[in-house]
C-alpha positions in Angstrom: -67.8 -35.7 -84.4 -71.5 -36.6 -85.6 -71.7 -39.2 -88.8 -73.2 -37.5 -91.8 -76.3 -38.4 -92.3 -77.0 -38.9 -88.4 -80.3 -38.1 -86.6 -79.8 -35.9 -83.6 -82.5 -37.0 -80.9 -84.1 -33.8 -79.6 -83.3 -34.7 -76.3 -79.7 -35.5 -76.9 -80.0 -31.6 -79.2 -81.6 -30.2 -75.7 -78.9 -31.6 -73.8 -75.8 -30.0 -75.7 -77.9 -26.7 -75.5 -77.7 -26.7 -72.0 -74.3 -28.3 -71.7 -73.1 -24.7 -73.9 -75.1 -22.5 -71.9 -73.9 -24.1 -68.4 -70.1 -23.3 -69.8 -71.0 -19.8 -71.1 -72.5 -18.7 -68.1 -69.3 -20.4 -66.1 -67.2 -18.3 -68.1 -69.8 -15.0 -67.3 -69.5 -16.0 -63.4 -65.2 -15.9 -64.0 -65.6 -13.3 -66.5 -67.8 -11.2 -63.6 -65.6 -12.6 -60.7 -62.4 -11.0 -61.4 -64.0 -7.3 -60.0 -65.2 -8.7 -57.1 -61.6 -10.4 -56.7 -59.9 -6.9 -56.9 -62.2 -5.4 -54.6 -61.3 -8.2 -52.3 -58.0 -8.0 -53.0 -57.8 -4.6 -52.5 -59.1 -4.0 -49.4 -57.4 -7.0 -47.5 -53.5 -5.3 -48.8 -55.1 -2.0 -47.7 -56.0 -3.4 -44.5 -53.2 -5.6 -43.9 -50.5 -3.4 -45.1 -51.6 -0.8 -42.1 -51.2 -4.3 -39.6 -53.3 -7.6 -38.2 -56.8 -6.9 -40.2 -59.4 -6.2 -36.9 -62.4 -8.2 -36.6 -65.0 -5.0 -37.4 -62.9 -4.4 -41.0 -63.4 -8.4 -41.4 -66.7 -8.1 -41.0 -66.8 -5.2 -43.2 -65.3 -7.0 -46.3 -67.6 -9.7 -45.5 -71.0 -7.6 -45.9 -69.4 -6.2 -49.3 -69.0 -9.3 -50.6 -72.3 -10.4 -49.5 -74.0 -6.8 -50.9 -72.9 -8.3 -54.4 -74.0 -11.8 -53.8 -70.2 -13.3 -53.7 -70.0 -15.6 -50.6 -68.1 -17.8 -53.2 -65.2 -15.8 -52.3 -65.6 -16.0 -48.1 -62.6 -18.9 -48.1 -60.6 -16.6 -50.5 -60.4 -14.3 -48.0 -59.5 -16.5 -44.9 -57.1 -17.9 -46.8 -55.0 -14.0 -47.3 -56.2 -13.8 -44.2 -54.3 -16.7 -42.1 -51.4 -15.7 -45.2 -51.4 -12.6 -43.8 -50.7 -10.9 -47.3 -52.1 -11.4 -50.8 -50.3 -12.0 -54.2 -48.5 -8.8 -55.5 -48.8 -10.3 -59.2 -52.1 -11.1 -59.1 -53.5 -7.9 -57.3 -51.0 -5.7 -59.6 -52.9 -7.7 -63.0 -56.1 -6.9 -61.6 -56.0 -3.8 -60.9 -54.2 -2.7 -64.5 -57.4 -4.5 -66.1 -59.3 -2.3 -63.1 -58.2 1.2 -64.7 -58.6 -0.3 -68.4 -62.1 -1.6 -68.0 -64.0 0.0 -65.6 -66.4 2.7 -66.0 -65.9 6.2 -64.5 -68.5 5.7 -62.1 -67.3 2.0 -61.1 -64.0 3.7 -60.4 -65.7 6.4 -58.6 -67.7 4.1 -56.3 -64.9 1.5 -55.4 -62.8 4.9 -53.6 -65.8 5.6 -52.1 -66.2 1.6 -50.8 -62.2 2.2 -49.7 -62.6 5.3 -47.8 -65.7 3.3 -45.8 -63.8 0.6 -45.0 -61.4 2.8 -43.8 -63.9 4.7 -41.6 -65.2 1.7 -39.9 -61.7 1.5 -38.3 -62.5 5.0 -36.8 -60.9 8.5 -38.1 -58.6 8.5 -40.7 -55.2 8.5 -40.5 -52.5 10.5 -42.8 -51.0 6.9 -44.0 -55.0 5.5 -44.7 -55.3 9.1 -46.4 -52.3 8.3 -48.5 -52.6 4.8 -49.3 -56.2 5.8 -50.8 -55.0 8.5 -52.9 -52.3 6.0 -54.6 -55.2 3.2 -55.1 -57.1 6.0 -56.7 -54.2 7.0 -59.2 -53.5 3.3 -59.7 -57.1 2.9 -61.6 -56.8 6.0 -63.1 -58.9 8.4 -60.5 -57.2 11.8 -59.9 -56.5 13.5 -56.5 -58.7 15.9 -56.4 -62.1 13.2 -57.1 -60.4 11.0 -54.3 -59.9 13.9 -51.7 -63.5 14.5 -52.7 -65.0 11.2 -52.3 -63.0 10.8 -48.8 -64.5 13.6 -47.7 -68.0 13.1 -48.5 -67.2 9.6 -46.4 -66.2 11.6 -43.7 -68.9 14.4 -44.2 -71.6 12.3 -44.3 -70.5 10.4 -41.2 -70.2 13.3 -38.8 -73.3 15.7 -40.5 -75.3 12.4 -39.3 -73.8 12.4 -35.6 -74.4 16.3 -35.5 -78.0 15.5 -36.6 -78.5 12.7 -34.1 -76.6 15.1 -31.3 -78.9 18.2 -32.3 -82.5 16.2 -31.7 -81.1 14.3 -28.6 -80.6 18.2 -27.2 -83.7 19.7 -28.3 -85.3 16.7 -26.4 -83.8 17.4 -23.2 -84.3 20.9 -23.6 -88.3 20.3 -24.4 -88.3 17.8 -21.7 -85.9 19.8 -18.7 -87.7 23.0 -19.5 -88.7 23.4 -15.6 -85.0 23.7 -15.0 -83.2 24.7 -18.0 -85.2 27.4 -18.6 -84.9 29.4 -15.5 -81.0 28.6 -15.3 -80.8 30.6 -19.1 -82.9 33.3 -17.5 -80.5 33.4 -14.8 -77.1 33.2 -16.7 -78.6 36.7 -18.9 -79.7 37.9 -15.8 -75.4 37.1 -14.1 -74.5 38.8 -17.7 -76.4 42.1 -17.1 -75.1 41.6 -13.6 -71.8 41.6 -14.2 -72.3 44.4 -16.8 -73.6 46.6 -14.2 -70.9 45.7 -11.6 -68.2 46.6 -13.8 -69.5 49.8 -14.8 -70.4 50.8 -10.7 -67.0 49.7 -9.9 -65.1 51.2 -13.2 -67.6 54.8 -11.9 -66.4 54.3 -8.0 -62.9 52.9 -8.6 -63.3 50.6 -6.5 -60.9 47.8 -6.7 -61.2 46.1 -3.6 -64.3 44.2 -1.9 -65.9 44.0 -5.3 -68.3 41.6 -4.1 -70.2 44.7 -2.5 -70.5 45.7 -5.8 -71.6 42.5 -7.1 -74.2 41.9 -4.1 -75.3 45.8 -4.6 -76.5 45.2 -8.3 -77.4 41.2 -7.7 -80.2 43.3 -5.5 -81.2 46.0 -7.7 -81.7 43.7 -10.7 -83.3 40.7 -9.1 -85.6 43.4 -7.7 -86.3 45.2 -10.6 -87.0 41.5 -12.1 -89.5 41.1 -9.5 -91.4 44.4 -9.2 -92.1 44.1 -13.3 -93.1 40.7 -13.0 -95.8 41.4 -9.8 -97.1 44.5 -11.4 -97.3 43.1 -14.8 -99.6 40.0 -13.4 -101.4 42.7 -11.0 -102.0 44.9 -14.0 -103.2 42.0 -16.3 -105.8 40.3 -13.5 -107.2 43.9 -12.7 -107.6 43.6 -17.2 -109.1 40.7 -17.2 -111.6 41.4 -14.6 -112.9 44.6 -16.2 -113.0 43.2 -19.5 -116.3 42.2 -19.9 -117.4 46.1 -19.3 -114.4 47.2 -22.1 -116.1 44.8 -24.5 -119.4 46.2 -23.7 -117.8 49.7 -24.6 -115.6 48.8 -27.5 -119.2 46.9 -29.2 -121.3 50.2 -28.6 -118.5 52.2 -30.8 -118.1 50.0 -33.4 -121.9 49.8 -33.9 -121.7 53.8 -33.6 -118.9 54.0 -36.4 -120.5 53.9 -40.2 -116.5 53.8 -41.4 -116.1 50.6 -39.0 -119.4 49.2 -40.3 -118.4 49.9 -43.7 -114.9 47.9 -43.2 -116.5 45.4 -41.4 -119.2 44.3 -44.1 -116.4 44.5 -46.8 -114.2 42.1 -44.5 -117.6 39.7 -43.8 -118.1 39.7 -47.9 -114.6 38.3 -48.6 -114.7 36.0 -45.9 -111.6 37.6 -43.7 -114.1 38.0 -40.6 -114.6 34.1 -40.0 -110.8 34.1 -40.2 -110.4 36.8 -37.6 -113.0 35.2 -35.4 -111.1 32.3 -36.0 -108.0 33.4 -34.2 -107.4 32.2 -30.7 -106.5 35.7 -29.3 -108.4 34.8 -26.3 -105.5 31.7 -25.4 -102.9 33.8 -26.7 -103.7 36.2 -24.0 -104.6 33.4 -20.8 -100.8 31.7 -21.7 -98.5 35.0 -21.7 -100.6 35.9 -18.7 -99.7 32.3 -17.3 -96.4 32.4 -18.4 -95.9 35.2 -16.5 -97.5 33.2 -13.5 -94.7 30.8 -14.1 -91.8 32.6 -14.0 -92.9 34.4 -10.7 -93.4 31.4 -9.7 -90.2 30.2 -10.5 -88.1 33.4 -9.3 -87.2 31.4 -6.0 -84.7 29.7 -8.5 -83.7 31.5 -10.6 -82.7 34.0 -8.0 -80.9 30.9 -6.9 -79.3 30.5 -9.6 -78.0 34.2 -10.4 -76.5 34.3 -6.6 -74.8 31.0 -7.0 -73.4 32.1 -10.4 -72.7 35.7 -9.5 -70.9 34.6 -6.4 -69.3 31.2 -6.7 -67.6 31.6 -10.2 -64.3 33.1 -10.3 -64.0 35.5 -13.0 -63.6 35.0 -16.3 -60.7 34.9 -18.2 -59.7 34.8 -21.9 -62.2 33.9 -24.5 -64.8 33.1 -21.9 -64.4 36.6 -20.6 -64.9 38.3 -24.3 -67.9 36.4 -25.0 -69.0 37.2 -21.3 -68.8 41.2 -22.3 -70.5 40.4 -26.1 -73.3 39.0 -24.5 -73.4 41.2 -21.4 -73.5 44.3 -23.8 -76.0 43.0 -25.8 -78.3 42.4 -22.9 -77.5 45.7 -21.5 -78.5 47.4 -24.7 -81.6 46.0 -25.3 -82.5 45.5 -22.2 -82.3 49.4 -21.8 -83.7 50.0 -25.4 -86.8 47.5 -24.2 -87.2 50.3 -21.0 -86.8 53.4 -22.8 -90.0 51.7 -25.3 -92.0 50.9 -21.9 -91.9 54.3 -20.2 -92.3 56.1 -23.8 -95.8 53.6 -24.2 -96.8 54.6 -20.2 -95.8 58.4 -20.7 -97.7 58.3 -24.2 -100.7 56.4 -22.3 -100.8 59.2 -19.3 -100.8 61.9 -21.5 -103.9 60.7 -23.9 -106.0 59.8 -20.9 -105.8 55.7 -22.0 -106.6 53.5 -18.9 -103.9 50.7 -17.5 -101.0 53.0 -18.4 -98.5 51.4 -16.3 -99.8 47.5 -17.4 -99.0 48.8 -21.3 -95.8 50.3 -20.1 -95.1 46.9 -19.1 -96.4 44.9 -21.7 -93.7 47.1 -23.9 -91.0 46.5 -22.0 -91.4 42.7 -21.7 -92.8 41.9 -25.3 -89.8 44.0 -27.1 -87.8 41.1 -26.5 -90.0 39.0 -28.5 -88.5 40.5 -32.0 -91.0 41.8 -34.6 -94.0 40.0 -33.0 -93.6 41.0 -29.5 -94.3 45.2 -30.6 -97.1 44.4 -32.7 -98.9 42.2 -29.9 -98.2 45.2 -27.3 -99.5 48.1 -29.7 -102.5 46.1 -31.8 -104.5 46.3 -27.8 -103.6 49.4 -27.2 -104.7 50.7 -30.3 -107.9 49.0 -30.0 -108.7 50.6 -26.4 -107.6 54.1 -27.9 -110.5 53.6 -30.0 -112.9 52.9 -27.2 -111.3 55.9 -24.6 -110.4 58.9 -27.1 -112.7 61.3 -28.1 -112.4 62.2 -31.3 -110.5 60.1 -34.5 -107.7 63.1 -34.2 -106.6 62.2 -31.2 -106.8 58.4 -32.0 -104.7 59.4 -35.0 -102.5 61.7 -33.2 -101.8 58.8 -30.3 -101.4 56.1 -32.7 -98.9 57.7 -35.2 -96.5 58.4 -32.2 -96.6 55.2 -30.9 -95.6 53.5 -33.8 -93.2 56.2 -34.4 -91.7 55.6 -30.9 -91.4 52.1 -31.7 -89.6 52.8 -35.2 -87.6 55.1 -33.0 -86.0 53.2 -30.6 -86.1 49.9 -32.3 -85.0 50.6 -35.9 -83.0 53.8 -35.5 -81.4 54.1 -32.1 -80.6 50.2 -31.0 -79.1 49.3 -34.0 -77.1 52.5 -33.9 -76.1 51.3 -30.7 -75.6 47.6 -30.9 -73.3 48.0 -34.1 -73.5 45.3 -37.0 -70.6 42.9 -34.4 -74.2 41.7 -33.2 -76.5 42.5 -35.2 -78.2 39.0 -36.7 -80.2 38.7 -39.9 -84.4 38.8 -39.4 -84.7 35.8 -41.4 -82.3 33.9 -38.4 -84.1 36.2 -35.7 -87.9 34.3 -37.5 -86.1 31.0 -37.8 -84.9 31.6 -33.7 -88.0 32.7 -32.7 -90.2 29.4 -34.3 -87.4 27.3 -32.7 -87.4 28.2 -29.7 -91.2 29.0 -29.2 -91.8 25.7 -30.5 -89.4 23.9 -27.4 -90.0 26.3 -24.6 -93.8 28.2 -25.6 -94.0 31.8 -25.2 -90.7 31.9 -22.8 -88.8 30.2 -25.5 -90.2 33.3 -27.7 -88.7 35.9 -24.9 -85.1 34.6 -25.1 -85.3 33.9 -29.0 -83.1 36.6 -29.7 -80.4 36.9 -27.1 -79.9 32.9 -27.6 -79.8 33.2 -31.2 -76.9 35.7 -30.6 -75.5 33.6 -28.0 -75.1 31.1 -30.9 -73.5 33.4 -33.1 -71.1 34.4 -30.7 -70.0 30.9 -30.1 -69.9 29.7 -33.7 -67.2 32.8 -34.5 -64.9 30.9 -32.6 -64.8 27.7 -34.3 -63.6 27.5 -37.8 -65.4 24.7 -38.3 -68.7 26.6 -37.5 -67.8 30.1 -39.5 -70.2 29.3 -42.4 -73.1 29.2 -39.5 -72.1 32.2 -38.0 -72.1 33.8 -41.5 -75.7 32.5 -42.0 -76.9 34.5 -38.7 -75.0 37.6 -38.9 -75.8 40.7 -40.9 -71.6 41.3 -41.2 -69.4 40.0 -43.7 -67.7 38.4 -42.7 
């Protein structure tokens, strides 16, 4: 003790300041210490309770304790370690003052740090799910957080891998387009196939030599295939060539037409004529054309393709066999649907005099398998040439009311009627199907948008762990 009267130097005053404050924060660091030493604590008897603690989990506890700037506590842990257990007592104390003094959210977060540590030894086992749950009563966190928190661990873990195994296939299906694209052509193509077969062979009870049967309709569809393809490119580069004399035409009656002038100056006044200028029909028109190049370029395979699948595969059995006939009827159906809209636009086209009758025909049956766009990019032409042909605005009115009508028809009232709502998907996952797969594969991506998208919904019905995409695409409750 200081004699009254005394004088304190300032320096020696300074000094003892320090001195006070070295010893407070000493007791802080201790104070703060004794969470980081039941964390530690923890995880080691976790670890070592299950066996020999591996290298990755060491490593683990390591970068915790680093994370929270306690290195201090690295010969600690060797020490349990080489011990190969830790102090009941001690751990039992700590974790008492753990469910008295930590926060909700401290408690919250140390079951989450358990349930990673736990991961990094892989998937978790029933006795690692167990031996959390009783850590997380132990500090006062009930069952149903800590099931929670586990599986958000767990969630998170595996939503990542599905995210990193969903890019790493849309990059080999962007980048193996020139293969993978006619192989899924051919596999629809083996569907309708076998569709076809059964019902020839079902009609002929035939149960014997069935790959007659098989080789019969491999022919008649891979020709059909063909034939549509050739006259479809025939039809479009006899278009092209006499455009410049149907622009001539369709400019002289629009200049003749006061009620197109009139629309016309009302479109240039709020500026929606740039925007249609603006529109590159022109490219739109030069890539389905060379699409269409493409895939009779590529027909050699997937002809290929089809007769190795159609002939080498054994038939299929089980599950494989009902999704075989799901997706084999919905090709059939729409397929047919997509032909009964082609020869309605050619019959339609014959009877109101409009040139290329057989080329719009076409242009139908192959763009109706583009959903929603595909019908508006096959009638918006031919409604502009009826202008130009027809005589009088009745029979422009007359030819454009039943087309649209047959088109309503076939593909609002008569294929739904016929597909049934088992296959039916939902137009906001036929858009989202159609961006996704034009964006990968261009305008032949667009074509098998919809029976892919349905090819997904089939497979995700037979997976409970992918019902809740399934019910995202289908228009069933399901």
């Amino acid at each position: 003790m200081r004699a009254r009267g005394a004088v304190i130097h300032p320096f020696g005053l300074r000094a003892e300041r320090r001195a006070a404050k070295a010893v407070a924060a000493t007791k802080a660091a201790k104070e703060e210490d004794w969470k980081d030493l039941f964390y530690l604590l923890t995880f080691l008897n976790l670890r070592l309770h299950a066996g020999q603690i591996e290298r990755r989990e060491e490593v683990w506890i390591r970068r915790f304790l680093a994370s929270r700037g306690k290195q201090q506590l690295y010969p600690r842990m060797q020490s349990i370690i080489e011990r190969g257990a830790c102090d009941a007592a001690e751990l039992e104390e700590l974790t008492k003052r753990a469910a008295l003094e930590l926060s909700k959210g401290e408690k919250r977060r140390f079951i989450y740090d358990v349930a990673q540590l736990c991961q990094a030894q892989g998937s978790l086992s029933t006795a690692a799910y167990v031996n959390i749950l009783e850590i997380a009563e132990n500090v006062g966190v009930s069952d149903v957080e800590a099931d929670s928190i586990v599986h958000s661990v767990y969630t998170l873990n595996d939503s990542v891998l599905a995210l990193v195994g969903v890019l790493a296939l849309g990059a080999i299906l962007y980048f193996a387009q020139a293969v993978i694209v006619p192989l899924v052509v051919a596999i629809f193509i083996t569907m309708i196939i076998y569709r076809v077969e059964r019902l020839i062979a079902s009609a002929l009870r035939i149960r014997r030599f069935r790959w007659l049967t098989k080789l019969a309709a491999t022919i008649t569809i891979l020709a059909g295939v063909f034939g549509l393809v050739v006259a479809a490119v025939a039809s479009g580069t006899d278009i092209v060539n006499r455009l410049p004399d149907y622009a001539a035409r369709f400019e002289a009656a629009v200049n003749g037409s006061e009620a197109i002038q009139t629309a016309l100056v009302w479109l240039r006044d709020k500026g929606l004529l740039e925007q249609v200028h603006g529109l590159p029909i022109g490219s739109m028109v030069a890539s389905f054309l060379g699409s269409l190049v493409k895939l009779l370029g590529n027909f050699a395979l997937v002809a290929v393709f089809t007769g190795f699948m159609v002939f080498s595969s054994s038939e299929f059995k089980g599950t494989l066999e009902e999704m075989s006939d799901k997706i084999g009827t919905y090709m059939s159906i729409h397929t047919l649907m997509c032909l009964l809209t082609g020869l309605g636009v050619f019959v339609l086209c014959r009877a109101f005099g409009v040139d290329f009758a057989l080329f719009w025909g076409l242009l139908a049956f192959l763009l109706n398998y583009i959903p929603s766009v595909g019908s508006i990019i096959a009638t918006v032409p031919l409604m502009l040439l009826s202008v130009i042909q027809l005589d009088s605005w009745t029979a422009i009115a007359f030819f454009i009311v039943l087309l649209e009508a047959l088109q309503l028809l076939i593909g609002q009232v008569l294929e739904p009627k016929l597909m049934g709502n088992r296959l039916a998907l939902k137009p906001l996952a036929i858009l989202l199907g159609l961006i996704f797969w034009g964006l990968i594969w261009g305008i032949p991506g667009m074509f098998l948008a919809t029976p892919l998208m349905v090819l997904m919904k089939i497979l995700t019905s037979y997976f409970n762990v992918s019902r809740g995409f399934e019910r995202l695409l289908s228009t069933e409750a399901i």
